[in-house]
C-alpha positions in Angstrom: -127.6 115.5 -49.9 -129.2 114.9 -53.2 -130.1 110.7 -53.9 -130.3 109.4 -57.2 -132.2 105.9 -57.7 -131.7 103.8 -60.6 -133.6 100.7 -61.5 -132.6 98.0 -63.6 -134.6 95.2 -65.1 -131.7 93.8 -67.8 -130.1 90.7 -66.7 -126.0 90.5 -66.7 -124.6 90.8 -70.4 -128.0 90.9 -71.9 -127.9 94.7 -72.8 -124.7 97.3 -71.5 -127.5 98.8 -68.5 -125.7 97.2 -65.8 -122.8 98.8 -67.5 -124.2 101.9 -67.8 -126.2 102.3 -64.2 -122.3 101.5 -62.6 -120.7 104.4 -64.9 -123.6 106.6 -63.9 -123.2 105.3 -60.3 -119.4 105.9 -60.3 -119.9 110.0 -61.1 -123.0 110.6 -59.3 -121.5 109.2 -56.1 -119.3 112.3 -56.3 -122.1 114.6 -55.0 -125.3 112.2 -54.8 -126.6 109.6 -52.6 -127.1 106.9 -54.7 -129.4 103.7 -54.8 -129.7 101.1 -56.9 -133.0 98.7 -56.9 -132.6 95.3 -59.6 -135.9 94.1 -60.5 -136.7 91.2 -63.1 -133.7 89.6 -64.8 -131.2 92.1 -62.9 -131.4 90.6 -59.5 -129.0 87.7 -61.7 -126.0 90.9 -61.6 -124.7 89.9 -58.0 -124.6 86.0 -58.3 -121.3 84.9 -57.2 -118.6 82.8 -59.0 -119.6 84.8 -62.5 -116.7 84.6 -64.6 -117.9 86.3 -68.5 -115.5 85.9 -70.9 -114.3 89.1 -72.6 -116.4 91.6 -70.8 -115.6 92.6 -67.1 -118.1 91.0 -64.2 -120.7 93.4 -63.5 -121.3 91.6 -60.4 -117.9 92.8 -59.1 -118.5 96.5 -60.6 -121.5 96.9 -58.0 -119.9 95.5 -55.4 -117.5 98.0 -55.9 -119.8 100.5 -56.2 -121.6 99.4 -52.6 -118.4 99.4 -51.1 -118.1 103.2 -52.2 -121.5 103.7 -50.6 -124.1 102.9 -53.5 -126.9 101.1 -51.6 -128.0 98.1 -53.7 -131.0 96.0 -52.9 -132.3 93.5 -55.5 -136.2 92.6 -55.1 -137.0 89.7 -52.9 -140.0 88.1 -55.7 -137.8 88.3 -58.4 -134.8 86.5 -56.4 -136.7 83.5 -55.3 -138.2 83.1 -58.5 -134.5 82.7 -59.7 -133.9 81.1 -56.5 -132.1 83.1 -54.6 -133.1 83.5 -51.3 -132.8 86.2 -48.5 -131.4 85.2 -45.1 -129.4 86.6 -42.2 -127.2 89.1 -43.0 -124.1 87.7 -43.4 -120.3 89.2 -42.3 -119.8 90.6 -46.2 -122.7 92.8 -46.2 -125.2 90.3 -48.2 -128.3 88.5 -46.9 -128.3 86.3 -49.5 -125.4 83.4 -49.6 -125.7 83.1 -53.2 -124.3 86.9 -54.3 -121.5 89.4 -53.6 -121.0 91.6 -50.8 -122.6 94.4 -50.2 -126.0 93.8 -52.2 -129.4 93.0 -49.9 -132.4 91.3 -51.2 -135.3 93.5 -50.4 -139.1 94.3 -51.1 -140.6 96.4 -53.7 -141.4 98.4 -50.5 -137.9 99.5 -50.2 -138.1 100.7 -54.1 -141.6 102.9 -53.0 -139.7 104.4 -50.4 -136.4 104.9 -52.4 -138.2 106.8 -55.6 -140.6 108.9 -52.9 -137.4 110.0 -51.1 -134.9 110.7 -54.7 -134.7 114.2 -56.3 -134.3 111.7 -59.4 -134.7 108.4 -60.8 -133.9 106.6 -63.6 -135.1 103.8 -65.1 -132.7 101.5 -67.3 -134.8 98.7 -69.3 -136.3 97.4 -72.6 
């Protein structure tokens, strides 16, 4: 099967990427493998107990999106500098107590090996 990575660096409601990676995310996971790595500002998207006023949680659209087999990992330098910090896995799919299911804080290791192993990648940022 064919794997598409995207990449974010946007943080939640700052531009419409998030928006756009989970539309992209939605088709693609039709006939693609697809991964999702949030870098910079975007590793904010998963925080729990987000609650935007007149604009859907993007927080819960990934989730969603993991649950339909996206793989999402968010990179572990840019968590802890926003505090959030990696720690067992827990029972919802999450290593990290502070953010949804189904989204992993990971290395930029993880990203290396995700673009070497996509037939495509896209980058989302400003």
């Amino acid at each position: 099967m064919k794997t598409l990575t995207i990449v974010l660096t946007d943080g939640p409601y700052i531009s419409e990427y998030a928006e756009i990676a989970c539309k992209l995310t939605e088709n693609a996971l039709k006939r693609y493998q697809v991964n999702i790595f949030l870098y910079l500002d975007a590793v904010q998207i998963p925080k729990k107990g987000q609650n935007p006023s007149f604009v859907t949680s993007t927080g819960e659209l990934f989730t969603g999106l993991a649950e339909k087999g996206a793989v999402i990992r968010a990179c572990a330098r840019c968590a802890a500098a926003r505090g959030y910090i990696a720690e067992e896995e827990t029972a919802n799919g999450s290593n990290c107590k502070d953010y949804l299911p189904g989204i992993k804080i990971s290395s930029l290791y993880e990203l290396s090996e995700m673009i070497s192993k996509s037939d495509r990648v896209i980058s989302l940022s400003r």
